[in-house]
N, C-alpha and C positions, 0 to 999 in steps of 0.2 A: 457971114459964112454961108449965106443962100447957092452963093453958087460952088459948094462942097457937095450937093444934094446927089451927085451921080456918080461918087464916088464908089469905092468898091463893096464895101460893106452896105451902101443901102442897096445893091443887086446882090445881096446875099441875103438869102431869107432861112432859116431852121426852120420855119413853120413842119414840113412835111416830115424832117426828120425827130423833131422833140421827142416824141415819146420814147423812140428808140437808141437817143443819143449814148444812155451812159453806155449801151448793153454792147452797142456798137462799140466805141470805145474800149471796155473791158475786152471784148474777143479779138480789135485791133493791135491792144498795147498792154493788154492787163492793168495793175493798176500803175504803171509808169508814169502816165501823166498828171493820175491825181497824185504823186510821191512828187511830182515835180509842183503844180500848185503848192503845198502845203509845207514847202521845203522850208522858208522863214515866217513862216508866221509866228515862231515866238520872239522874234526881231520886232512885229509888231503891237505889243503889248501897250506901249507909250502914247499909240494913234490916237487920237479923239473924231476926225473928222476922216471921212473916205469915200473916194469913190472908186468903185468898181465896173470897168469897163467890159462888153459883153461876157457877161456873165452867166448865159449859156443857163443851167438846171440848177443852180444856185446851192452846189458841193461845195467850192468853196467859202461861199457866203455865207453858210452855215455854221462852218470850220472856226471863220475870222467871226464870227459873233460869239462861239465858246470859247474861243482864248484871249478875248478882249470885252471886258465886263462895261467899259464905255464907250465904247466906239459908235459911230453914228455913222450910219452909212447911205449915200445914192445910190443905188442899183441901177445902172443902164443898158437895158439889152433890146437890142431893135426884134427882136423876135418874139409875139403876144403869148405864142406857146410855153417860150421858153421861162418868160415872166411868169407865166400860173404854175409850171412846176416851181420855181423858184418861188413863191409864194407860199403852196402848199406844205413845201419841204418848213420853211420858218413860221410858217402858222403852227404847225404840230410839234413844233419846238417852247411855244408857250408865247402868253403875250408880251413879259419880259423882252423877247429878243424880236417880237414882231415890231414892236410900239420904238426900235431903232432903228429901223429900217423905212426909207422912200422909195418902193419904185419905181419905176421911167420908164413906158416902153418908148423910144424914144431913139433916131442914131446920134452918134456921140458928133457930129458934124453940126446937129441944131440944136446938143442939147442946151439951154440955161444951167449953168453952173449955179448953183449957192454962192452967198456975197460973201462967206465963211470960205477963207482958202482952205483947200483939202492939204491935211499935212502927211496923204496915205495915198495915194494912185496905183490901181491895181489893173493893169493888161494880161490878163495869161490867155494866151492861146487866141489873139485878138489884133495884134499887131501884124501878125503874118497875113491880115484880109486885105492888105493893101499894098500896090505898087510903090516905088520910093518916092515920084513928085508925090502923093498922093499920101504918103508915111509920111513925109517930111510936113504938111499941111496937119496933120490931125499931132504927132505927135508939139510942135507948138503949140497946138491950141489946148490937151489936154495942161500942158507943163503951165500956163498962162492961169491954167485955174491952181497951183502949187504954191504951197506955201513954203517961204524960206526954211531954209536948211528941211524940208520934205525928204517923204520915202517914196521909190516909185518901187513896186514887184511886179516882176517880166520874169512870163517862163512860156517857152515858143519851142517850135522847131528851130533847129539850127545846122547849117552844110559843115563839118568836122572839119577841122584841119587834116595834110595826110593825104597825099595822092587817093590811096584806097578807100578811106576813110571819108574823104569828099566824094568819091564816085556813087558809092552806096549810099549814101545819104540824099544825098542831092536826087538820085534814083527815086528812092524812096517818099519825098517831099514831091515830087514830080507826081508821081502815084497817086498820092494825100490829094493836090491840086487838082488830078482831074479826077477825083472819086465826088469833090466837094462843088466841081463844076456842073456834073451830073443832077445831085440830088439838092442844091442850094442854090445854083445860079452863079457861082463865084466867077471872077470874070479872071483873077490876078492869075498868073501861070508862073511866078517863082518868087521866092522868097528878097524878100527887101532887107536890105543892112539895118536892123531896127539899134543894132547898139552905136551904130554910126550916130543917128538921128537924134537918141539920147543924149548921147554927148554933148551935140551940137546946141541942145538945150539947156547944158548943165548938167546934168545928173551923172553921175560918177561910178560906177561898179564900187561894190563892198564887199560882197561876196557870190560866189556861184558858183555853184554844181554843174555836173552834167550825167547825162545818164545815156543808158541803148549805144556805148561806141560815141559820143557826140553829136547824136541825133535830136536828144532833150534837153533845151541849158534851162536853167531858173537863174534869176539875179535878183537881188538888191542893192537898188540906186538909191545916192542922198545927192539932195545938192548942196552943189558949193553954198551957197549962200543966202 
């Protein structure tokens, strides 16, 4: 997958904005996004193995370590910053929940998967840094580290159904895209069919929310088989 290395996420760096991320966020959306993270994680209770795709300041990694007493987790987030808050946050949580955690700075294009299929795949807010050939490539490769009958959790932006309803959103996601061009480098300038792409690999909707009007969805996928 060498030649994955230019895709959109490895020209996307947090570096400059980590420190500021959640504050930003909060005065953006309140806590809307993290309600959207956190929406099944008692769905995930069964997990034993996961990976967590950029994972950004590592809220929800926290989350998914107190409501899962076994779970084992890779943490991969191409951004060094965003790894030491993510760190810091699970260090000060004890070494119980430190000593289950690996991880990765690393993009999810080169990462080494474990030889242990993940029966837990976690994208929030991670899928929308890619164009669709460019979705369609990563979401394969993540599904390829999946273990039969797995769980994937996605929870992204989403363009509403609904004349009106698309118009302000899509507006809105537009906004998002070049706020994140400015301060991150993001190259992608609109959102990719990410539930398309799931499918196409299997993975099935179970449930979902949405939240803001149909601007927030959260899912959980299992696969068929």
């Amino acid at each position: 997958m060498k030649n994955m290395k230019t895709n959109a996420i490895s020209r996307m760096n947090c570096d400059r904005i980590a420190p500021y991320y959640q504050s930003l966020e909060h005065l953006s959306f309140g806590k809307s996004l993290e309600r959207r993270r956190f929406a099944f994680l008692e769905e995930t209770r069964t997990s034993r193995r996961a990976v967590v795709c950029g994972g950004g300041d590592g809220r929800f990694l926290a989350r998914l370590l107190r409501t899962n007493s076994k779970v084992q987790i890779d943490f991969v987030e191409i951004s060094p910053r965003m790894i030491e808050l993510a760190e810091r946050r699970v260090a000060g949580m004890g070494r119980t929940y430190r000593d289950r955690v690996r991880f990765h700075v690393a993009d999810v294009c080169e990462f080494q998967a474990q030889s242990e299929a993940y029966d837990l795949i976690v994208t929030n807010f991670f899928l929308d840094c890619f164009s669709d050939t460019e979705l369609a490539n990563v979401v394969t490769r993540l599904a390829g580290w999946g273990a039969a009958r797995g769980r994937w959790l996605v929870s992204d932006f989403c363009e509403a159904d609904g004349a009106i309803r698309h118009f302000w959103t899509s507006a809105i996601i537009r906004g998002i895209y070049g706020a994140f061009r400015i301060t991150t480098g993001l190259r992608v300038t609109s959102l990719a069919n990410y539930m398309t792409a799931l499918a196409r690999v299997g993975y099935r909707k179970r449930h979902e929310e949405t939240a803001l009007g149909g601007l927030l969805q959260s899912s959980l996928l299992a696969r068929d088989h």
